[in-house]
C-alpha positions in Angstrom: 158.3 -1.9 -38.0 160.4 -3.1 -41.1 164.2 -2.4 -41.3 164.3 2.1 -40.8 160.5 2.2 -41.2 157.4 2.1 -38.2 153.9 2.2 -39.6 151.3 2.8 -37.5 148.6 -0.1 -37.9 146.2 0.8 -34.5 146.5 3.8 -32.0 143.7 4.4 -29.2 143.2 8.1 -28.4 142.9 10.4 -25.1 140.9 9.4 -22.7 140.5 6.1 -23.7 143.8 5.1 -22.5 144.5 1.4 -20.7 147.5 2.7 -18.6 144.3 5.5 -17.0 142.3 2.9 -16.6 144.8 1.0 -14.6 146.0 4.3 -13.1 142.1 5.1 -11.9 142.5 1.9 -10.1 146.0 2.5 -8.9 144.4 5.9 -7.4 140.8 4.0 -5.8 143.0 2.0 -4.1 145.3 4.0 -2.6 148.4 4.3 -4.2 149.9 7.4 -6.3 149.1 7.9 -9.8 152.0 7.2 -12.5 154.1 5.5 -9.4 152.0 3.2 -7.3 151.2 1.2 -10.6 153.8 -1.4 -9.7 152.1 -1.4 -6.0 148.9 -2.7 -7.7 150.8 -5.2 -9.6 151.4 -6.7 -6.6 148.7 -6.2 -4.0 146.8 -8.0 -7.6 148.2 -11.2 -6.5 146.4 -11.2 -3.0 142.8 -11.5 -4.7 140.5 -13.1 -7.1 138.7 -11.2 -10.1 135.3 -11.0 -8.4 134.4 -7.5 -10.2 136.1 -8.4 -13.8 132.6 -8.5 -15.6 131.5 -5.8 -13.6 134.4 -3.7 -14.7 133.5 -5.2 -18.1 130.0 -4.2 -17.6 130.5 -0.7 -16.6 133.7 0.5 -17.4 135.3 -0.3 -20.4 134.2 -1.6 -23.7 136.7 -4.0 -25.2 136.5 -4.8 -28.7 138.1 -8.0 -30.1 140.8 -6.0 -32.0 141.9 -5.0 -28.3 140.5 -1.1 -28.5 139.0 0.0 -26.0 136.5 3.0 -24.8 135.9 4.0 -21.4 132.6 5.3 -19.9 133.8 8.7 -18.8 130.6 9.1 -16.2 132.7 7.0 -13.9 136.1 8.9 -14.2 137.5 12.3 -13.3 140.5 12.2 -14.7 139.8 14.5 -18.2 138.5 17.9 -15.7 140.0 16.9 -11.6 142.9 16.7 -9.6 141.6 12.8 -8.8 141.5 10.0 -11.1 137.6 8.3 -10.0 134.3 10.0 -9.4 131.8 8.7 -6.9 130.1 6.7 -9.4 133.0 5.0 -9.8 132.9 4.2 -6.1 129.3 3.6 -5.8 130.0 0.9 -7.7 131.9 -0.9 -6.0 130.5 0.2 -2.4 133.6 1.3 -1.3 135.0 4.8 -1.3 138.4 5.8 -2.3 141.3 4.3 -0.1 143.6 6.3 1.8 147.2 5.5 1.6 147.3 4.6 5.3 143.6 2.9 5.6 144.3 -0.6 6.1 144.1 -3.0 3.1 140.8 -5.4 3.3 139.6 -7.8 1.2 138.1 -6.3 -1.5 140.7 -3.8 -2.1 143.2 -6.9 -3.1 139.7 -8.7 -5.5 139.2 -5.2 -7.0 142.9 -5.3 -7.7 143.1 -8.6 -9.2 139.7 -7.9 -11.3 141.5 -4.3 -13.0 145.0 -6.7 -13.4 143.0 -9.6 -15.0 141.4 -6.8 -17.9 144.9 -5.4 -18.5 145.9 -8.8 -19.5 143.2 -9.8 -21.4 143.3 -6.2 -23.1 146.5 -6.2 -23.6 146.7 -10.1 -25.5 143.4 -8.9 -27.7 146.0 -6.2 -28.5 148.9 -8.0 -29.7 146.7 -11.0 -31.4 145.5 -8.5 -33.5 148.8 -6.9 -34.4 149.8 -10.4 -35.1 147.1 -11.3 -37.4 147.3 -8.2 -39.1 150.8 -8.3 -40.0 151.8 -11.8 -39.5 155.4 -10.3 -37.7 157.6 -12.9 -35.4 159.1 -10.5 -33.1 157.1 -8.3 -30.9 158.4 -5.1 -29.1 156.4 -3.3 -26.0 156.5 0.4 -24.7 155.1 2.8 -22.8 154.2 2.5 -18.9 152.5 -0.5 -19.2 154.7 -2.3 -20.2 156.5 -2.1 -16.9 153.9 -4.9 -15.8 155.6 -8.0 -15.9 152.7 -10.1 -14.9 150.6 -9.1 -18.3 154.6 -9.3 -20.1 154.9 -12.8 -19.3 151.2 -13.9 -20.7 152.0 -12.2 -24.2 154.7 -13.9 -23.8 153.4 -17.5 -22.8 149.6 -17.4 -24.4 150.4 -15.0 -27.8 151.6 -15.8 -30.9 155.2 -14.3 -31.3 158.6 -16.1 -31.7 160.5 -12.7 -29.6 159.0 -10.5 -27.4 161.4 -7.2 -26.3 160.8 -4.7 -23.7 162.9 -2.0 -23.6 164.7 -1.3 -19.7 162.9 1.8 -19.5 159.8 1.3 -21.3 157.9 4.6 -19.7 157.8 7.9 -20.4 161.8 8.4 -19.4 162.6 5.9 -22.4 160.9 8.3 -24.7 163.6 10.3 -24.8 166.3 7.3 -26.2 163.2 6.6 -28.6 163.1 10.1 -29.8 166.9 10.1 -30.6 166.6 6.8 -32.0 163.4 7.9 -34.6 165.6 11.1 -35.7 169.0 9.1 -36.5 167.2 6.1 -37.5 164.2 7.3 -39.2 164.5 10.8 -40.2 168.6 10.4 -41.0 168.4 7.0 -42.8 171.1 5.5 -40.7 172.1 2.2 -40.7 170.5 -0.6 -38.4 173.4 -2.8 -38.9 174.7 -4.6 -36.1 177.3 -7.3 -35.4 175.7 -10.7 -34.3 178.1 -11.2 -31.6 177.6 -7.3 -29.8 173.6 -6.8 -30.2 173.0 -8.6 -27.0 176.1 -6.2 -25.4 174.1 -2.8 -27.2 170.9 -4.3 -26.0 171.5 -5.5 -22.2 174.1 -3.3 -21.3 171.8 -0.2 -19.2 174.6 0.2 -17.2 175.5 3.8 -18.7 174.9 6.5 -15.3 177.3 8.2 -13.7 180.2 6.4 -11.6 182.8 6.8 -8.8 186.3 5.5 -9.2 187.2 3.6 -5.9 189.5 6.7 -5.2 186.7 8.9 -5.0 185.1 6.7 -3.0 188.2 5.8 0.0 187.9 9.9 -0.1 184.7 10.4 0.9 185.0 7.4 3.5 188.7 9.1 4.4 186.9 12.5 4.7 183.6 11.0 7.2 186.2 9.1 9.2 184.4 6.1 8.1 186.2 2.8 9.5 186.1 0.1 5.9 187.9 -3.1 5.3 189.8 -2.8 1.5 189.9 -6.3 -0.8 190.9 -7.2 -3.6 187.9 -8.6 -6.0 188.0 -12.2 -5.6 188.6 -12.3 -1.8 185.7 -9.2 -2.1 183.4 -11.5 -3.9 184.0 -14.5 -1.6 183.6 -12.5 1.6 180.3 -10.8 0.2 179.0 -14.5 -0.9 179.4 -15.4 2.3 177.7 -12.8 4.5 175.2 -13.1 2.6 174.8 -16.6 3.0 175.2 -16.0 6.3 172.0 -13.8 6.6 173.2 -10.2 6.3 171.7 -7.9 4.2 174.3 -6.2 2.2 174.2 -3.2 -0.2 176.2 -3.4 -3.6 177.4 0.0 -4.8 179.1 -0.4 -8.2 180.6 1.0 -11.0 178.0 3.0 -13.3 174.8 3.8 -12.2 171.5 1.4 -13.9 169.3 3.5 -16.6 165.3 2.7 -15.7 163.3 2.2 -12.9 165.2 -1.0 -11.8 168.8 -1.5 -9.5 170.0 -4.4 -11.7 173.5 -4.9 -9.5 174.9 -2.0 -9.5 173.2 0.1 -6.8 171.8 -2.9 -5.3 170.7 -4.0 -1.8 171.4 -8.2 -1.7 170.2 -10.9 1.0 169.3 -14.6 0.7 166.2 -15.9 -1.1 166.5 -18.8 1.0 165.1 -17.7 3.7 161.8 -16.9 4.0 161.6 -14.1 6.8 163.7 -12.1 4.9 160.9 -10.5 2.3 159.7 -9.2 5.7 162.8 -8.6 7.3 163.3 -6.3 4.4 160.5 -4.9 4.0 159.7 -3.5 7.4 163.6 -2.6 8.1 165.1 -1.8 5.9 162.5 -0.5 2.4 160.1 0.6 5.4 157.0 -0.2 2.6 153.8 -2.0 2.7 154.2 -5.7 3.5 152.3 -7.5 0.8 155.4 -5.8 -2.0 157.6 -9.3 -3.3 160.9 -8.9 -4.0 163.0 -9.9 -7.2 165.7 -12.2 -7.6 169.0 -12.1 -9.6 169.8 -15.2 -11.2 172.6 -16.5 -13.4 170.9 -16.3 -16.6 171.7 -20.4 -17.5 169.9 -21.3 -14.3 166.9 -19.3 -14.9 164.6 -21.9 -16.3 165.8 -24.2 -13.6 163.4 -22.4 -10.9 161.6 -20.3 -13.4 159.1 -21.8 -15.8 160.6 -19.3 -18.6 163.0 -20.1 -21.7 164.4 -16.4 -22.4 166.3 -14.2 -20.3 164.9 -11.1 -18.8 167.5 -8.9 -18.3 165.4 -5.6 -16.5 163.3 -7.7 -14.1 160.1 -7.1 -17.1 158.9 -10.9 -16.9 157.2 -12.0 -13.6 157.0 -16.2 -14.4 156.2 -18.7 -12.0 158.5 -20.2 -9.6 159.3 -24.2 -10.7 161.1 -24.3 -6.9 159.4 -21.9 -4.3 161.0 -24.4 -1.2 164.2 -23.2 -2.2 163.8 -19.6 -3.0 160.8 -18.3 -0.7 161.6 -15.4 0.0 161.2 -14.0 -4.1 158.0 -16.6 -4.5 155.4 -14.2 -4.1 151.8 -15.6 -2.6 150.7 -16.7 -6.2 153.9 -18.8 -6.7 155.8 -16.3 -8.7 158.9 -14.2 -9.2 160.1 -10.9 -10.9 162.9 -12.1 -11.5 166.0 -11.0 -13.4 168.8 -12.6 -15.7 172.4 -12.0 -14.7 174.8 -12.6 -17.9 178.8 -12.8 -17.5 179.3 -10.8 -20.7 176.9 -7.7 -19.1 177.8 -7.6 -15.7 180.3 -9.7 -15.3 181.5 -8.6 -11.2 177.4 -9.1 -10.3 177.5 -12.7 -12.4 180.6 -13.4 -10.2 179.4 -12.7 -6.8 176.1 -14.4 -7.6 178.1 -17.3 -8.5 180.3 -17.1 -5.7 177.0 -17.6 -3.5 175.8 -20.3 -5.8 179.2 -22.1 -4.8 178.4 -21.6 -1.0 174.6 -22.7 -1.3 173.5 -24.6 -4.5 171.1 -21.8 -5.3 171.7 -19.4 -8.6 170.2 -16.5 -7.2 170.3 -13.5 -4.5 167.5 -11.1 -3.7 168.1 -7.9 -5.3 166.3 -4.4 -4.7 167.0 -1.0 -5.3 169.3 0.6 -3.3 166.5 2.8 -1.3 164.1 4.0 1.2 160.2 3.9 0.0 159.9 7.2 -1.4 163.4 8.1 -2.3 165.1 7.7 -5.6 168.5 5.2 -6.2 170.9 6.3 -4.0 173.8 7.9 -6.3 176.8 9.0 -5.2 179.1 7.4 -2.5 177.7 10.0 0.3 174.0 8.7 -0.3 175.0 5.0 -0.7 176.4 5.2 3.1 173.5 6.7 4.5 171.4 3.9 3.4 173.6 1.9 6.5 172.9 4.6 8.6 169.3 4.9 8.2 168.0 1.4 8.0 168.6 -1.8 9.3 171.5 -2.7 6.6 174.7 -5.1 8.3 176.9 -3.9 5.6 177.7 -2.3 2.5 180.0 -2.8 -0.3 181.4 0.7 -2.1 183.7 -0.4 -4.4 186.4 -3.0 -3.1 185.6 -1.6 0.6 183.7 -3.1 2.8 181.9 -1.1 5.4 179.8 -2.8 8.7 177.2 -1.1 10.4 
């Protein structure tokens, strides 16, 4: 892509897709197709590649250029309901995994074995788009690029200056791509944009819908819901602190995140310092499978402090290992890394404050931050479903606006 222009240099067609072929093993082992993707991004991390050159073997043919061609006598996906044959599963001895089968062994090595071929797919892919056109700055899309462990190695081992990911790189971005090609592309518009804002334009996915803290004292007014009012610095002090103090507190604010990610805005928060809170959280309050990490929010200056990585990732795309696991344990996943993401002042600048507010009581740049939600269910949106969230799990407290409301 050249100033209004995109060429098309490569394309692989249907079947021979790399997001199937990491949503056949999403499938085999478990999880749901085109949602439990992230799930095997995870369990991944629990294994070793025992089957990567049988999946190379049998499988998929991958050519130096990164295309790739799937042998279709192991998969179902093109004529079924189901992603994997039994072919597929006579090969590796196992069949299919239910969602409520317990995870052995070999499910987390066949895992790490599909993860390690992304990667390596996926860097034969972008080397080749490099040598080919010789471009500095790299862009990724579609649902693949929501893997921040195969991000970060383009990142670290390939040969760009940049590399972008948009917030909502899937199939829901398509539609801002769509609108973009037309007035870009199609209309000739210009691309111009001041230095000083592109990093406002780019980072700023705060753009859903909001409630004005007037709306929201109504709905607590109308429930009979007891809450504590503040002003915001007294709010962001008291917040710091209960966190600090071991409380897991949800963070309902202004406009609602665009993507897949809460990025401090419909947000629950605890302390990374502690290591029984991935669990805590997990089994209270997410109710989801143990093995899941959870992400930190960190001031964006302190980031390659405890993270060996020198840009900022904004949408929590970039999972880089952790350069201080003693201090943040509970986001150091068991490989010794984090999904972690950037908080700037200029983006969001009441979630920069509170995170710096904590970093003032503890010495550490960063909170835990996950979606505001119950495994299964979407973002909570308006006030009504933000309460419930207390009322349902384990939460000590949330935050709607400038009230504060206990369990």
């Amino acid at each position: 892509a050249k100033n209004n222009s995109i060429k098309i240099t490569n394309d692989l067609r249907w079947p021979h897709s790399l997001g199937l072929f990491y949503s056949a093993f999403t499938y085999f082992l478990g999880f749901k197709v085109n949602e439990g993707e992230y799930k095997l991004m995870g369990l991944s991390s629990y294994g070793t590649p025992k089957y990567y050159d049988l999946i190379l073997d049998k499988l998929i043919d991958v050519k130096d250029d990164g295309s790739i061609h799937l042998d279709m006598k192991y998969f179902a996906f093109t004529h079924d309901k189901v992603m994997t044959n039994d072919k597929f599963a006579e090969l590796f001895g196992i069949s299919p995994k239910t969602k409520d089968e317990k995870t052995l062994q070999i499910h987390f090595d066949i895992g790490a074995s599909a993860q390690k071929v992304l990667e390596e797919v996926i860097l034969k892919m972008v080397n080749h788009v490099y040598e080919k056109t010789k471009m500095k700055n790299l862009c990724i899309a579609g649902g693949v690029a929501l893997n921040g462990v195969a991000n970060y190695h383009v990142l670290r081992d390939g040969p760009f200056d940049n590399v972008h990911i948009p917030p909502s790189p899937g199939d829901a971005g398509s539609a801002i791509g769509a609108a973009q090609y037309l007035y870009y592309i199609y209309h000739k518009n210009s691309r111009v944009i001041e230095k000083n804002t592109a990093k406002l334009i780019r980072e700023n996915v705060y753009v859903g819908p909001s409630y004005s803290d007037e709306q929201i004292t109504q709905f607590l007014d109308s429930e009979n819901i007891p809450y504590e009012k503040f002003d915001r610095e007294p709010l962001l002090k008291k917040t710091a602190q209960l966190i600090a103090d071991g409380n897991i507190v949800g963070w309902y604010q202004g406009k609602m995140e665009w993507g897949p990610r809460a990025l401090g805005n419909r947000s629950i928060l605890a302390d990374p310092r502690k290591a029984e809170m991935k669990d805590t959280l997990n089994a209270k309050i997410k109710h989801r499978e143990s093995f899941r990490p959870f992400a930190p929010s960190i001031l964006e200056e302190h980031a390659s402090d405890y993270f060996e990585l020198d840009i900022p990732s904004p949408y929590m795309l970039m999972v880089a290992p952790v350069k201080k696991p003693k201090d943040i344990p509970a986001v150091t996943h068991v490989d010794g890394t984090g999904r972690l993401q950037t908080v700037s002042k200029d983006v969001n600048p009441l979630y920069y404050d509170l995170i710096n507010e904590f970093y003032k009581i503890t010495t550490i740049p960063a909170i835990i931050n996950t979606s505001m939600n119950v495994m299964g269910e979407p973002i909570v949106n308006t006030p009504k479903q933000a309460y419930q969230m207390i009322v349902k799990t384990d939460m000590d407290y949330i935050i709607m606006g400038n009230n504060l409301v206990s369990k």
